[in-house]
C-alpha positions in Angstrom: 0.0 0.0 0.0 1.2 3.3 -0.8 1.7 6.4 1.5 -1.3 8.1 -0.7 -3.8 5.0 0.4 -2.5 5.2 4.0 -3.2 8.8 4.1 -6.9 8.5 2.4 -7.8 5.5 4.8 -6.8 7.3 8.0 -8.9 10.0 6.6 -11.8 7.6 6.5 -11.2 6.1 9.7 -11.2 9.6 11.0 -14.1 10.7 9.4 -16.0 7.4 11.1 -14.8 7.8 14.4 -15.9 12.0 14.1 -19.3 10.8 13.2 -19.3 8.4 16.3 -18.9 10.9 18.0 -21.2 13.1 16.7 -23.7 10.4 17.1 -22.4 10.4 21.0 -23.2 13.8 21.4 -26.6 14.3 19.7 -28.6 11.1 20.5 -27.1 10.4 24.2 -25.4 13.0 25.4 -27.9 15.9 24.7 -31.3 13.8 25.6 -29.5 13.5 28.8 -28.7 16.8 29.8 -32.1 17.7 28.9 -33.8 15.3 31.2 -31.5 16.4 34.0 -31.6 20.0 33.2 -34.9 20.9 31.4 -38.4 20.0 33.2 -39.5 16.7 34.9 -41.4 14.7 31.9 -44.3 13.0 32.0 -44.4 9.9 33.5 -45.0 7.9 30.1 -42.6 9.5 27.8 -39.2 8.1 29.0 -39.6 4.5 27.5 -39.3 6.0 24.1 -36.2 8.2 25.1 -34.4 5.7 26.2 -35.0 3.4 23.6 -33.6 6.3 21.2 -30.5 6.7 23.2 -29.7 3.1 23.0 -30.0 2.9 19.6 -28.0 6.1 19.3 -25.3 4.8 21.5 -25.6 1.3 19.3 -24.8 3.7 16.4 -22.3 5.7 17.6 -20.4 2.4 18.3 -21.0 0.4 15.3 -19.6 3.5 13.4 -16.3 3.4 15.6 -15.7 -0.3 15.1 -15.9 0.6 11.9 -13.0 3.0 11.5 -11.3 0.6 14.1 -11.4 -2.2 11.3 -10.6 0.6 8.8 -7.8 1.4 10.6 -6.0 -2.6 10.7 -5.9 -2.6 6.9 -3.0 -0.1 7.2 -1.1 -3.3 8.8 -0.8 -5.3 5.3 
């Protein structure tokens, strides 16, 4: 592999691991800092919250597994 493909799949697994991350912070991170900052919701609406951070957080992790497997194709 040449230093050109090195360079363009660090740049990939980058760009993953940024949109991990990005995942992190708008489907867990921010649901959670509004149910501990904004006002107490109703009793019902959690279940679907938390099913949307989980799948968020499933996301977010999927997508840096994936720039982690990106990443060992530099070792050939």
């Amino acid at each position: 592999m040449d230093e050109v493909n090195k360079e363009q799949t660090k740049l990939l697994a980058n760009a993953l691991d940024r949109a991990s991350t990005a995942l992190l912070a708008i489907g867990v991170l921010t649901p959670l800092s509004a149910l501990y900052f904004g006002p107490h919701p109703a009793a019902g609406s959690i279940e679907p919250l938390r099913l949307g951070i989980i799948c968020y957080l499933a996301a977010a992790w999927a997508l840096h597994l994936a720039a982690q497997r990106t990443l060992r194709g530099l070792n050939r």
